[in-house]
PDB file of N, CA, C and O in Angstrom:
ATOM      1  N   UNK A   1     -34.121  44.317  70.685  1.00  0.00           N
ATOM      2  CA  UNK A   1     -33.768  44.909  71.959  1.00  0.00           C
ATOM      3  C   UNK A   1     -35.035  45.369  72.672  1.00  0.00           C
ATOM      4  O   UNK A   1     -35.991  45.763  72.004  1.00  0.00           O
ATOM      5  N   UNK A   2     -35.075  45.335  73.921  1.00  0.00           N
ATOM      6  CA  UNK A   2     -36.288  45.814  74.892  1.00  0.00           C
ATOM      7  C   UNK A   2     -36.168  47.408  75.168  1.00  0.00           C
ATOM      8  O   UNK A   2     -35.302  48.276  75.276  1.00  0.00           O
ATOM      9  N   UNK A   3     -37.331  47.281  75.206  1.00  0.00           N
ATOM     10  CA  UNK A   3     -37.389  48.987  75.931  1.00  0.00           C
ATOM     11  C   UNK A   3     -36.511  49.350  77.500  1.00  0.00           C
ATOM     12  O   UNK A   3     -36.252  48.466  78.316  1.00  0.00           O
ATOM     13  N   UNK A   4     -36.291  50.228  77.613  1.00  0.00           N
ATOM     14  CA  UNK A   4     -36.166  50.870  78.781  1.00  0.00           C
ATOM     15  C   UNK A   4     -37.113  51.338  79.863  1.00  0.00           C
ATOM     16  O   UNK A   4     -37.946  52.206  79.603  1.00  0.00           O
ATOM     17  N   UNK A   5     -37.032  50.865  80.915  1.00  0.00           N
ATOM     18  CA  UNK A   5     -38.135  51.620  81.902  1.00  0.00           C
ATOM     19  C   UNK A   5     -37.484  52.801  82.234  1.00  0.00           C
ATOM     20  O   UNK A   5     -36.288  52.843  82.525  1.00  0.00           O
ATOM     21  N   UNK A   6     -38.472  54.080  82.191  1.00  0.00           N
ATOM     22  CA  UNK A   6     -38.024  54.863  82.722  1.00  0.00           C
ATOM     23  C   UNK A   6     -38.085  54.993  84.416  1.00  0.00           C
ATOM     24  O   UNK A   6     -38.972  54.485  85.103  1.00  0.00           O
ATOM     25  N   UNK A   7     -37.037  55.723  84.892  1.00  0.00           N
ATOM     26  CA  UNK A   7     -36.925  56.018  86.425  1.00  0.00           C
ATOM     27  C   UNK A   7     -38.126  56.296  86.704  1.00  0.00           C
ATOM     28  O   UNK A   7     -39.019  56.516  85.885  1.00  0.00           O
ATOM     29  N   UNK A   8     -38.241  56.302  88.281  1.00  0.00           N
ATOM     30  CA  UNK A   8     -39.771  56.761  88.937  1.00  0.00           C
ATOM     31  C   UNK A   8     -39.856  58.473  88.681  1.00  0.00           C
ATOM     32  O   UNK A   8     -40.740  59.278  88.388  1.00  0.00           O
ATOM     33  N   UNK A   9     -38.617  58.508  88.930  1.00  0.00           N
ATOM     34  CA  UNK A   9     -38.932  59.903  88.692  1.00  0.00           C
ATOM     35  C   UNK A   9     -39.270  60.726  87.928  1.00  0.00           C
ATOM     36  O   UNK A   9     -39.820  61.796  88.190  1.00  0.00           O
ATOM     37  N   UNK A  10     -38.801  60.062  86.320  1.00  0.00           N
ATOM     38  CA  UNK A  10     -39.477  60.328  85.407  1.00  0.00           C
ATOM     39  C   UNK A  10     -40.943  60.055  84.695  1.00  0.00           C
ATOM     40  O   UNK A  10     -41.594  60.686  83.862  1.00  0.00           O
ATOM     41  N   UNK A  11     -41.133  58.952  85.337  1.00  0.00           N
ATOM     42  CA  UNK A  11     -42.883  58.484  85.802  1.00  0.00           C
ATOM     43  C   UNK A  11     -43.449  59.390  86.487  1.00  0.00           C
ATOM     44  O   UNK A  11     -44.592  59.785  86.260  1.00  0.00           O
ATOM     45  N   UNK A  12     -42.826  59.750  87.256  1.00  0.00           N
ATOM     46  CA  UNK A  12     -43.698  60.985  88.625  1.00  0.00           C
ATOM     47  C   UNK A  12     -44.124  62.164  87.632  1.00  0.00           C
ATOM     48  O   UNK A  12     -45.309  62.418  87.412  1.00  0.00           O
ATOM     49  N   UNK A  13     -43.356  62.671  87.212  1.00  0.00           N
ATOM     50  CA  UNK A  13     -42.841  63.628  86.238  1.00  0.00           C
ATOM     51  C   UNK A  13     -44.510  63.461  85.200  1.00  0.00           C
ATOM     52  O   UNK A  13     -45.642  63.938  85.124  1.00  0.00           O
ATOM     53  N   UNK A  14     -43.784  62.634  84.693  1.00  0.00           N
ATOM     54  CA  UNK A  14     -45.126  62.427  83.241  1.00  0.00           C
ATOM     55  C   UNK A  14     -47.105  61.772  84.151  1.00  0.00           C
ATOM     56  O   UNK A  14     -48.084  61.827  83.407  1.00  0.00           O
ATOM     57  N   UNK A  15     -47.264  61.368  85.330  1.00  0.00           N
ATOM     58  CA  UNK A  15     -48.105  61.652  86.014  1.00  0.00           C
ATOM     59  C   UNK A  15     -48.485  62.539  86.377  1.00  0.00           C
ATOM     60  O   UNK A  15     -49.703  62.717  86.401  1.00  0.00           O
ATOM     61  N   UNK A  16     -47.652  63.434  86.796  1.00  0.00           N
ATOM     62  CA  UNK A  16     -48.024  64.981  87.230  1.00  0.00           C
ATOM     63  C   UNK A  16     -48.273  65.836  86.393  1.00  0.00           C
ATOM     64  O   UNK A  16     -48.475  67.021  86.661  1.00  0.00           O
ATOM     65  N   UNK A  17     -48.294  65.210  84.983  1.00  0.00           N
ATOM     66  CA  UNK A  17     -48.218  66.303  83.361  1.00  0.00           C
ATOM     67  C   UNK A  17     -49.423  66.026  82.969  1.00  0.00           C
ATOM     68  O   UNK A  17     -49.950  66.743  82.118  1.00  0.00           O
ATOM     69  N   UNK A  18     -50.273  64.639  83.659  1.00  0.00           N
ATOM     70  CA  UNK A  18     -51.445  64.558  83.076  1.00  0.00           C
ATOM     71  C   UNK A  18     -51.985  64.844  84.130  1.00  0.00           C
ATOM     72  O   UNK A  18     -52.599  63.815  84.413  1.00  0.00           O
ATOM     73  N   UNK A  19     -52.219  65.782  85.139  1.00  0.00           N
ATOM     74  CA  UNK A  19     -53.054  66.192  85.877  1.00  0.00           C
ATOM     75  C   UNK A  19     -53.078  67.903  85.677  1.00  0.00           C
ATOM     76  O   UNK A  19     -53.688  68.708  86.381  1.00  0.00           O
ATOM     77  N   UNK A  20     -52.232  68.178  84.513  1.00  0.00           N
ATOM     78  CA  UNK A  20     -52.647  69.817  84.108  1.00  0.00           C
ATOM     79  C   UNK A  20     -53.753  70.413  83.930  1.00  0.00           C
ATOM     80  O   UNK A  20     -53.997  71.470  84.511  1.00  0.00           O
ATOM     81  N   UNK A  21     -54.427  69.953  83.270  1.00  0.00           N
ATOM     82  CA  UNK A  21     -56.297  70.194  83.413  1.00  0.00           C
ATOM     83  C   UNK A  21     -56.367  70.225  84.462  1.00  0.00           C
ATOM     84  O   UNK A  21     -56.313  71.363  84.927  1.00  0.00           O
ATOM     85  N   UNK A  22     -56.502  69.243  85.320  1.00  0.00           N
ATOM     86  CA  UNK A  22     -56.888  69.895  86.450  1.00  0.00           C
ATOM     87  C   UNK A  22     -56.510  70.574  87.246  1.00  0.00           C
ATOM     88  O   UNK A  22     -57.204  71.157  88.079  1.00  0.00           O
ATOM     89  N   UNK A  23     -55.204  70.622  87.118  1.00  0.00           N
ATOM     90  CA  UNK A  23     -54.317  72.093  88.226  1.00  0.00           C
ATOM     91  C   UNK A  23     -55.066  73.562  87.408  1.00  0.00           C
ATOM     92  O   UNK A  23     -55.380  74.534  88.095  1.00  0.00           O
ATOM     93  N   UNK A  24     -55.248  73.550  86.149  1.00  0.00           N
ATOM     94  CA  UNK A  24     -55.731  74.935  85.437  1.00  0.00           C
ATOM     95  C   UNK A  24     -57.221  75.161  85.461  1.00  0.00           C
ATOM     96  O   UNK A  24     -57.698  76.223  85.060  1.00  0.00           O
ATOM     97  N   UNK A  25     -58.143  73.936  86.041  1.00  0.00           N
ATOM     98  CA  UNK A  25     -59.477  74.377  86.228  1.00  0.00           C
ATOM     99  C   UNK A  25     -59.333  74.941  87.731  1.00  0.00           C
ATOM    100  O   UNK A  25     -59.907  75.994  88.009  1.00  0.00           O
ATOM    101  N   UNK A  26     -58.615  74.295  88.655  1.00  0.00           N
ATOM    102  CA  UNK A  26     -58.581  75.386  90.245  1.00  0.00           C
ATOM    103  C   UNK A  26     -58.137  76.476  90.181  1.00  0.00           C
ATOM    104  O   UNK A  26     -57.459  76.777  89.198  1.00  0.00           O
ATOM    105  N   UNK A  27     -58.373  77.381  91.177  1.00  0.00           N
ATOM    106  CA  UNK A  27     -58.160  78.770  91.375  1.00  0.00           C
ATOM    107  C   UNK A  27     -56.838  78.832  91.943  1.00  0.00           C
ATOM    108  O   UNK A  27     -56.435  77.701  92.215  1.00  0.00           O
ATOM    109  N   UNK A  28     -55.797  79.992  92.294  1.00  0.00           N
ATOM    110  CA  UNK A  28     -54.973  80.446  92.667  1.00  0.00           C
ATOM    111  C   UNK A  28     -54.427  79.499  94.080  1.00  0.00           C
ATOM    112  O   UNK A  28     -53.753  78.473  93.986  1.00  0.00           O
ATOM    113  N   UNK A  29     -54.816  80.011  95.148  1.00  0.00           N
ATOM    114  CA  UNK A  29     -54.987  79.071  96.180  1.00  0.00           C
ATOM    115  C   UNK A  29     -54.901  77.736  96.021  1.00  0.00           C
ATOM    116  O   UNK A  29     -54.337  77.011  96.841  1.00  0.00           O
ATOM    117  N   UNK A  30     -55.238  77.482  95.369  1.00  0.00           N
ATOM    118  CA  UNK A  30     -55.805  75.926  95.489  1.00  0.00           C
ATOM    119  C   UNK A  30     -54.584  75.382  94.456  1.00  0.00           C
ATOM    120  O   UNK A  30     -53.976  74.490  95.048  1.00  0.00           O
ATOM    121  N   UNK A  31     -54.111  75.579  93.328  1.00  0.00           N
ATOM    122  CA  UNK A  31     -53.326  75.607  92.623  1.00  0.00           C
ATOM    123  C   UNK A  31     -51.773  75.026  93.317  1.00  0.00           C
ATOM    124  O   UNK A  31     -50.983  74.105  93.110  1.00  0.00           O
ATOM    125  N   UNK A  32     -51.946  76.439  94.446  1.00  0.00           N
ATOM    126  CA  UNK A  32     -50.520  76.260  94.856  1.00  0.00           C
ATOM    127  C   UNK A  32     -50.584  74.712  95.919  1.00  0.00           C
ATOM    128  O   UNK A  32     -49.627  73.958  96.095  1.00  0.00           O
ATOM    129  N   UNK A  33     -51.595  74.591  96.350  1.00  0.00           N
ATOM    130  CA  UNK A  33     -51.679  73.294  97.612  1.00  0.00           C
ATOM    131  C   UNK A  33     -51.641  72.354  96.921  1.00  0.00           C
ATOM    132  O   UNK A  33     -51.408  71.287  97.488  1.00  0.00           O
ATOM    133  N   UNK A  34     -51.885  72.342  95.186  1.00  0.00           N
ATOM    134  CA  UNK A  34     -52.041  71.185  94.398  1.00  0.00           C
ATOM    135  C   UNK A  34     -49.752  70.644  94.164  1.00  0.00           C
ATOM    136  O   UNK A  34     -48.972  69.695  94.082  1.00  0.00           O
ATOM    137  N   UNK A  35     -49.839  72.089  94.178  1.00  0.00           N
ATOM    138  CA  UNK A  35     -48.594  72.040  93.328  1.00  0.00           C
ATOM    139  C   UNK A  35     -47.337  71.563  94.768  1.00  0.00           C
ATOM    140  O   UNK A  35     -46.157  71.300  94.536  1.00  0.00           O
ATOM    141  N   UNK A  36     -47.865  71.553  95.961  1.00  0.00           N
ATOM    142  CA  UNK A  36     -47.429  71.076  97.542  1.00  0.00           C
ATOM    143  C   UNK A  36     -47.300  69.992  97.501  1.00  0.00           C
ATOM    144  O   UNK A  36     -46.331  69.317  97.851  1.00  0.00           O
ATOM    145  N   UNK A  37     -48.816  69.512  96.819  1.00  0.00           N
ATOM    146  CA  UNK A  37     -48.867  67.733  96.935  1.00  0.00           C
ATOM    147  C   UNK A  37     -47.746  67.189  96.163  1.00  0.00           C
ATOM    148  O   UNK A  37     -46.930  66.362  96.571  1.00  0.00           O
ATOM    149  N   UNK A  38     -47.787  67.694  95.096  1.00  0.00           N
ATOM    150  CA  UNK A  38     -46.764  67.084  93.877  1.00  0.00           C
ATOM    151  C   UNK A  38     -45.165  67.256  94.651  1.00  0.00           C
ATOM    152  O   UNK A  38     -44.205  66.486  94.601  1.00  0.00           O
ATOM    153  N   UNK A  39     -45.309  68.502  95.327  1.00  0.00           N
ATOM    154  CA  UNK A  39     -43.413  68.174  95.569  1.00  0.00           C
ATOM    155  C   UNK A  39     -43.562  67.795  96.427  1.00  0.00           C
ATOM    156  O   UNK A  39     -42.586  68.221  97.044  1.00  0.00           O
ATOM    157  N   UNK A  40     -44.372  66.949  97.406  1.00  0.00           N
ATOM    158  CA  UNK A  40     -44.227  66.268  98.700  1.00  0.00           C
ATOM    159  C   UNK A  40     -43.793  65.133  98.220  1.00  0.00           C
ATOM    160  O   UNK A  40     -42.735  64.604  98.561  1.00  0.00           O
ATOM    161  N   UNK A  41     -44.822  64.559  97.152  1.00  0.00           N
ATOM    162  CA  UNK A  41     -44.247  63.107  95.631  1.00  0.00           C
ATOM    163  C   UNK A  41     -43.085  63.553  95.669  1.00  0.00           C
ATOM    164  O   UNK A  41     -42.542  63.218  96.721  1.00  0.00           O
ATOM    165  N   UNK A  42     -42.644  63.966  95.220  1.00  0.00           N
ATOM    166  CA  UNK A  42     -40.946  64.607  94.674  1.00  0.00           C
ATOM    167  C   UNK A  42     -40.259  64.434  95.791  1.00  0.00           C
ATOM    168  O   UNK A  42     -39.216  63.789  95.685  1.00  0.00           O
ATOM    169  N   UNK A  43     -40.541  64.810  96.768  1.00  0.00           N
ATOM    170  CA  UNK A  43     -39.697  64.432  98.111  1.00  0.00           C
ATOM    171  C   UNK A  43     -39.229  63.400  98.396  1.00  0.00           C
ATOM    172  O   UNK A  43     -38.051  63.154  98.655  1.00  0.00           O
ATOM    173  N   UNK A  44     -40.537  62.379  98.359  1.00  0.00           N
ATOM    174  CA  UNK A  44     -40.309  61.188  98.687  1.00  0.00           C
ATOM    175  C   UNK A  44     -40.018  60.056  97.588  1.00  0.00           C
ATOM    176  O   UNK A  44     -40.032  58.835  97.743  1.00  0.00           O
ATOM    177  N   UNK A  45     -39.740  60.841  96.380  1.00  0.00           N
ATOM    178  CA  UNK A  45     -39.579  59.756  95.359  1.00  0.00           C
ATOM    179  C   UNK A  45     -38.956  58.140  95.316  1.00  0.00           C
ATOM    180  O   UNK A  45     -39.416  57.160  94.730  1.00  0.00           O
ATOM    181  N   UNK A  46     -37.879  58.251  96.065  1.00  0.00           N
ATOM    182  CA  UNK A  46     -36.382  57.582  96.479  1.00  0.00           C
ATOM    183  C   UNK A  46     -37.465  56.412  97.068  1.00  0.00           C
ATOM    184  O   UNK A  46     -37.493  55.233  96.714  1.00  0.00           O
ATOM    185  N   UNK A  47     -38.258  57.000  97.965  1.00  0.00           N
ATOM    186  CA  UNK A  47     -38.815  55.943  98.632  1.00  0.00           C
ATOM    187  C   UNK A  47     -40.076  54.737  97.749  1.00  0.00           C
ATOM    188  O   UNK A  47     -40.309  53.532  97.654  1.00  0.00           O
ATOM    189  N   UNK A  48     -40.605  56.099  97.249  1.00  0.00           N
ATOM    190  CA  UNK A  48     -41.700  55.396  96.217  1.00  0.00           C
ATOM    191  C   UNK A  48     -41.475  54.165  95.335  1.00  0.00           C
ATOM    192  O   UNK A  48     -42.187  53.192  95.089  1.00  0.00           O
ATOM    193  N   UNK A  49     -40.138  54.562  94.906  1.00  0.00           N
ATOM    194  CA  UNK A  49     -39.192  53.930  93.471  1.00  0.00           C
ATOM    195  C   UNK A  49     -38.907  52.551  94.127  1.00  0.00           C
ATOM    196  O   UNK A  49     -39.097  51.505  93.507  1.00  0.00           O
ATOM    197  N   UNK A  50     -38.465  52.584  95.350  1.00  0.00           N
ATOM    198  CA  UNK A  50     -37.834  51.190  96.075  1.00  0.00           C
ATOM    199  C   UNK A  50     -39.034  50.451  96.758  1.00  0.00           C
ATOM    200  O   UNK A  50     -38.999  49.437  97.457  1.00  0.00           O
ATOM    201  N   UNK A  51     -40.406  51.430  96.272  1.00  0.00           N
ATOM    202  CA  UNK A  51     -41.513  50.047  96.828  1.00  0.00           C
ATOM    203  C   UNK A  51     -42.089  49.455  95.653  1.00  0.00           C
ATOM    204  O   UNK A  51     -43.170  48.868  95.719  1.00  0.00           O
ATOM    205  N   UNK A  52     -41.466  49.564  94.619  1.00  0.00           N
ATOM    206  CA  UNK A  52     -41.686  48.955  93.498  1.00  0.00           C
ATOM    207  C   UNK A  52     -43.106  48.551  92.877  1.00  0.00           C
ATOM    208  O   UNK A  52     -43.445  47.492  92.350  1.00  0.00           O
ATOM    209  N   UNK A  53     -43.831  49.730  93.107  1.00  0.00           N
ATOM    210  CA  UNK A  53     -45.656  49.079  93.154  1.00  0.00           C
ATOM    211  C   UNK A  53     -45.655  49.689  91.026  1.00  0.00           C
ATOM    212  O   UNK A  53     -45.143  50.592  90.365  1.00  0.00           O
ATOM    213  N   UNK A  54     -46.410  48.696  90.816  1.00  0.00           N
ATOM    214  CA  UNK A  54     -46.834  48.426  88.975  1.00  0.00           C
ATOM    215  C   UNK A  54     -47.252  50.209  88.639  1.00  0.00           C
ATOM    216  O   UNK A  54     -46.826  50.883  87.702  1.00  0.00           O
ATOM    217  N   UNK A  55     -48.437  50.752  90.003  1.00  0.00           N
ATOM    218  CA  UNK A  55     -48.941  51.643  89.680  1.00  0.00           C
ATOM    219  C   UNK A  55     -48.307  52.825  90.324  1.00  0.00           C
ATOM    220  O   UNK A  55     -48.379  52.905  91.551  1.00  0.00           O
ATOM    221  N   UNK A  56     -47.644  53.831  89.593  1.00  0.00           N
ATOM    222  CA  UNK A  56     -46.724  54.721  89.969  1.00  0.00           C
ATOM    223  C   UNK A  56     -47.875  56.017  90.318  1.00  0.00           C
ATOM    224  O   UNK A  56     -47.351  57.094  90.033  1.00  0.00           O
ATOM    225  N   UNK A  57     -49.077  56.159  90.774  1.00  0.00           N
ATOM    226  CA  UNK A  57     -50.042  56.683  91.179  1.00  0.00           C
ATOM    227  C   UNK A  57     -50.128  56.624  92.627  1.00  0.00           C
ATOM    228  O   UNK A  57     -50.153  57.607  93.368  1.00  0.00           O
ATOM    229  N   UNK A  58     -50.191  54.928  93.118  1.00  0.00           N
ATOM    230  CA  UNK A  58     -50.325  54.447  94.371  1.00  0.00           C
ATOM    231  C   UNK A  58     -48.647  54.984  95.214  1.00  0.00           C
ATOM    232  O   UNK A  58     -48.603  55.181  96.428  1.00  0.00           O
ATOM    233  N   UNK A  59     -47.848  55.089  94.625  1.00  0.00           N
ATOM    234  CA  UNK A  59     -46.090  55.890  95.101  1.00  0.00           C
ATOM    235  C   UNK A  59     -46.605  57.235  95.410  1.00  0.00           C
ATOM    236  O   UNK A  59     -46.621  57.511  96.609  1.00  0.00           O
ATOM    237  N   UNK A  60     -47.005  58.080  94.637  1.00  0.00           N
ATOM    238  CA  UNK A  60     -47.091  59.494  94.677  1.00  0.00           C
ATOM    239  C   UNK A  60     -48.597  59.657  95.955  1.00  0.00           C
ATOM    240  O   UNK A  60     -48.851  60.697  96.564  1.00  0.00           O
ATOM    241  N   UNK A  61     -49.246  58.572  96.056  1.00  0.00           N
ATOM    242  CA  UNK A  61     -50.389  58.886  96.873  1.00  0.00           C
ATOM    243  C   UNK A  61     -50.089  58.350  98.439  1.00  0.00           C
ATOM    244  O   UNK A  61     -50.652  58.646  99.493  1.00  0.00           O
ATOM    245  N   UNK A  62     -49.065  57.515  98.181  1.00  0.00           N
ATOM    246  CA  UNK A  62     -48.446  57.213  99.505  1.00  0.00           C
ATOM    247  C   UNK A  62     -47.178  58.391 100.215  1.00  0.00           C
ATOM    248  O   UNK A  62     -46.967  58.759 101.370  1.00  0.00           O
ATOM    249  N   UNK A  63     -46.475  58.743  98.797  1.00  0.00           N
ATOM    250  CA  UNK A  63     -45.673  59.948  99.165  1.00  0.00           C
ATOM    251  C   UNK A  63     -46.554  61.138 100.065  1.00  0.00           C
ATOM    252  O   UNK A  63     -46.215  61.439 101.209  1.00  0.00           O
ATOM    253  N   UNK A  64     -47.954  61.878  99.236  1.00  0.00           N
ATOM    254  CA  UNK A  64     -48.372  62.842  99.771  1.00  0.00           C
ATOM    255  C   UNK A  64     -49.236  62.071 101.338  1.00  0.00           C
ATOM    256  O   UNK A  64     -49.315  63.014 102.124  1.00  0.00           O
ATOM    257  N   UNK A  65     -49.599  61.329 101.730  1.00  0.00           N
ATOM    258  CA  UNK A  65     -50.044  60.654 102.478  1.00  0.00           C
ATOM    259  C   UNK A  65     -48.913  60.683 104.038  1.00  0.00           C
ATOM    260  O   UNK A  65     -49.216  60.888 105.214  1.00  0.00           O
ATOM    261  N   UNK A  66     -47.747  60.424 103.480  1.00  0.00           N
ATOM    262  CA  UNK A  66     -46.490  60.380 104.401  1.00  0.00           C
ATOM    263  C   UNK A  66     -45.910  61.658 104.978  1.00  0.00           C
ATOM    264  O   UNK A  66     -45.413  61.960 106.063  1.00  0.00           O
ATOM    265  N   UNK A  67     -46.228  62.462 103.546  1.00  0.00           N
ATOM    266  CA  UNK A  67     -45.689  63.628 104.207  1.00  0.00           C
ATOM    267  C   UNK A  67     -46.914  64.411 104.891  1.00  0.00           C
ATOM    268  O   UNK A  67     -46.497  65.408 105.481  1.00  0.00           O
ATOM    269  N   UNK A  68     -48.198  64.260 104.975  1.00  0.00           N
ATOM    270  CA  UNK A  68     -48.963  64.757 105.931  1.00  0.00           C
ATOM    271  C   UNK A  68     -49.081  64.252 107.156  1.00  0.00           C
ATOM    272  O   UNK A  68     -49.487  64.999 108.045  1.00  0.00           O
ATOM    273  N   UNK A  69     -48.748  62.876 107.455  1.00  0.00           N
ATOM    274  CA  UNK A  69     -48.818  62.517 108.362  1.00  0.00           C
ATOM    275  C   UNK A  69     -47.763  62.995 109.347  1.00  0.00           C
ATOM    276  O   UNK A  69     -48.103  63.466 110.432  1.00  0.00           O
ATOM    277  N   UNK A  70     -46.548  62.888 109.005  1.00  0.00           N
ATOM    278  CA  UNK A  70     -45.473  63.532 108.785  1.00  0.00           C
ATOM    279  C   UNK A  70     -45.439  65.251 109.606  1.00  0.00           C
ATOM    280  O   UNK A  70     -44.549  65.694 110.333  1.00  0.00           O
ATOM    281  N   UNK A  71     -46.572  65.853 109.224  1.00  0.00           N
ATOM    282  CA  UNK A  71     -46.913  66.955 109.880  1.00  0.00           C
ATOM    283  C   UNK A  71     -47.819  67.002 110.609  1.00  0.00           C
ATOM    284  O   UNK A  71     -47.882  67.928 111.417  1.00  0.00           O
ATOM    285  N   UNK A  72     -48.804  66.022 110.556  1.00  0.00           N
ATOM    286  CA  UNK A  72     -49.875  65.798 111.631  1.00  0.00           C
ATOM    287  C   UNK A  72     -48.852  65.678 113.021  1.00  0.00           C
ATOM    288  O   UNK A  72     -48.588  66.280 114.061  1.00  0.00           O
ATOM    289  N   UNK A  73     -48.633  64.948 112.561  1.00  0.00           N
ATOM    290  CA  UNK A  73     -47.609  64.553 114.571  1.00  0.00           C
ATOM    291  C   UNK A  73     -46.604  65.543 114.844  1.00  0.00           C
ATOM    292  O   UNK A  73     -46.363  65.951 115.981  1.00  0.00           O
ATOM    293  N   UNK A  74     -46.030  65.920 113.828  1.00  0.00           N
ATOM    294  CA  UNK A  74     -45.057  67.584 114.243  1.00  0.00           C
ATOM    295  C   UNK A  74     -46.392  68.260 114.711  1.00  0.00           C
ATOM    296  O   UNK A  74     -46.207  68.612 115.876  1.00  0.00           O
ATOM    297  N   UNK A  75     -47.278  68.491 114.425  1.00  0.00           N
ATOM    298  CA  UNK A  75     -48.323  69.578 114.830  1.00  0.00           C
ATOM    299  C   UNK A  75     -48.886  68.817 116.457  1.00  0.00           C
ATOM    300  O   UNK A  75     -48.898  69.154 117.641  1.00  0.00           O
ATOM    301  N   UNK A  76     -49.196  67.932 115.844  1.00  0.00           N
ATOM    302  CA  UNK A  76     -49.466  67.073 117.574  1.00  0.00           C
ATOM    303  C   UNK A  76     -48.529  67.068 118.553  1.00  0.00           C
ATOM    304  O   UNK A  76     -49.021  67.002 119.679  1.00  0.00           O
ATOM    305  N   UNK A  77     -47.188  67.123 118.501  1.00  0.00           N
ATOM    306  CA  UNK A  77     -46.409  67.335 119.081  1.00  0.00           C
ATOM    307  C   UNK A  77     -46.079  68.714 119.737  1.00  0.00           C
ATOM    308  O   UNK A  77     -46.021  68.948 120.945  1.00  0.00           O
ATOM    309  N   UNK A  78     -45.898  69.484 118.815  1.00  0.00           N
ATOM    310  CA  UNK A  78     -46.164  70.914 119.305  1.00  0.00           C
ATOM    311  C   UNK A  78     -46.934  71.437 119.861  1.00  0.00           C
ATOM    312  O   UNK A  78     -46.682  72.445 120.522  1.00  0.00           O
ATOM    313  N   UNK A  79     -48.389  70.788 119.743  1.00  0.00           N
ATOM    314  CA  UNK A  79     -49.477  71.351 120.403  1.00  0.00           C
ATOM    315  C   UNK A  79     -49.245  70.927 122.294  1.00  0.00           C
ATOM    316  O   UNK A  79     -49.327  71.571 123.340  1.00  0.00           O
ATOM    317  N   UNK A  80     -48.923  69.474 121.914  1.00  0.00           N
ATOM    318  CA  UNK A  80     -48.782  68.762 123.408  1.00  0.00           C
ATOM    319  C   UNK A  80     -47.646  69.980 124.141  1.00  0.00           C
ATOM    320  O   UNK A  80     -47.981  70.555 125.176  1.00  0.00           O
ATOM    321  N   UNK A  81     -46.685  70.188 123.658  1.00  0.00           N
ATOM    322  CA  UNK A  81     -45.518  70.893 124.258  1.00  0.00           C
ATOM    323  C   UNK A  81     -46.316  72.321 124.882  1.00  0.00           C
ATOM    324  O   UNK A  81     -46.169  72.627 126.065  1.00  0.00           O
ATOM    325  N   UNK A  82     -47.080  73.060 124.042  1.00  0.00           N
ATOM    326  CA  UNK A  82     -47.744  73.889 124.357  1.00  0.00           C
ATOM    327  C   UNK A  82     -48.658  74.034 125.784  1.00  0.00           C
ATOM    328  O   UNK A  82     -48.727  74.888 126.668  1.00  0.00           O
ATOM    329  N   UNK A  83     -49.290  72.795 125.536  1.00  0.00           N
ATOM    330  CA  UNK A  83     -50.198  72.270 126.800  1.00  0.00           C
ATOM    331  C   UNK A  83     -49.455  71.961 127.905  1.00  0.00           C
ATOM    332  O   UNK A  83     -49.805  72.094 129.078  1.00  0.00           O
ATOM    333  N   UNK A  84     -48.359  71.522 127.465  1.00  0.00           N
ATOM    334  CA  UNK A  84     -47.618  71.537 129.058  1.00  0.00           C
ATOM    335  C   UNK A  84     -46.936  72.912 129.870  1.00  0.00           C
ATOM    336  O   UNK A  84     -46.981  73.358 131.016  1.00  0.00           O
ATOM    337  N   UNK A  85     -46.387  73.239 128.782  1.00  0.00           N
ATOM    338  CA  UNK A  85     -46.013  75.014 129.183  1.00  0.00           C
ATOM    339  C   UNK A  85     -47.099  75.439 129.642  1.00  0.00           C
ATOM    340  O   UNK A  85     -47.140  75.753 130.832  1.00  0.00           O
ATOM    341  N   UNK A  86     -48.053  75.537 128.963  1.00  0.00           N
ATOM    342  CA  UNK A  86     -49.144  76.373 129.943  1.00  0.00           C
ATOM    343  C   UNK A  86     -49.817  75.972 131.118  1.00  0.00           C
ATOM    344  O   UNK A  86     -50.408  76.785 131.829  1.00  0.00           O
ATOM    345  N   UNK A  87     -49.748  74.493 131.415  1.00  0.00           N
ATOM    346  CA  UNK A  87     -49.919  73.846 132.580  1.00  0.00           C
ATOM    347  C   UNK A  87     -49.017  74.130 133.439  1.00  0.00           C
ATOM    348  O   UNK A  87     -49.616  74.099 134.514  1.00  0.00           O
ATOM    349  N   UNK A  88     -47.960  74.384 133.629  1.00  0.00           N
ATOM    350  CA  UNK A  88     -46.621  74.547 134.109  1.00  0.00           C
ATOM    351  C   UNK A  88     -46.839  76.091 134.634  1.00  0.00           C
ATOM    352  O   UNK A  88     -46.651  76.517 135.774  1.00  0.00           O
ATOM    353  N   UNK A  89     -47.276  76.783 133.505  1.00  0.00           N
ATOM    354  CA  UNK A  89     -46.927  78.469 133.724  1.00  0.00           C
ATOM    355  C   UNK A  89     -48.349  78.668 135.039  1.00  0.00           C
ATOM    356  O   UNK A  89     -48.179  79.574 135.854  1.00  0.00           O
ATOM    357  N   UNK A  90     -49.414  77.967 135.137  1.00  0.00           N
ATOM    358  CA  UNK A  90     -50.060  78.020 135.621  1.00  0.00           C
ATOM    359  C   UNK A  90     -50.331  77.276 136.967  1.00  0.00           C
ATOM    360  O   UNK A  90     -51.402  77.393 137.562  1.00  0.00           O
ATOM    361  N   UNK A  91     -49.400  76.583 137.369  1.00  0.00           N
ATOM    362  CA  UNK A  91     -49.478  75.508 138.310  1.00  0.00           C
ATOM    363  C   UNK A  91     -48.849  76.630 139.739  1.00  0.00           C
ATOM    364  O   UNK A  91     -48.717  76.170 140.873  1.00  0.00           O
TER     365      UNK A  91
END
């Protein structure tokens, strides 16, 4: 009988277990932005899993990748909205 692949998610899971060293050599701060990246992965798992890539590294680096971008343009967006209100309040 063949092995079982495990889910991505349980791949995500055991990727993120070998990056403990390095979450415990950063400081406090930094720790928690580490521990952001990982559930941004977690967020987007669903998506990762259905792009079917060999290296379940390149999923989790596209996950945190998506979800910043993700906030880049919410932030770009908001900023623009801003700029117009105050163009407006000032006109």
């Amino acid at each position: 009988m063949g092995r079982t692949i495990p889910s991505f998610r349980m791949a995500l899971e055991g990727e993120i277990a070998t990056w403990r060293a390095y979450r415990k050599a950063l400081g406090g701060g930094s720790r928690e932005a580490l521990d952001s990246l990982f559930d941004q992965a977690r967020t987007y798992c669903s998506a990762a899993s259905n792009a079917a890539r060999p290296i379940r590294f390149e999923g989790m680096m596209m996950s945190m990748s998506f979800a910043h971008e993700r906030r880049l343009v919410d932030v770009r967006n908001r900023i623009e909205k801003l700029r117009l209100e105050h163009a407006r309040e000032h006109d």
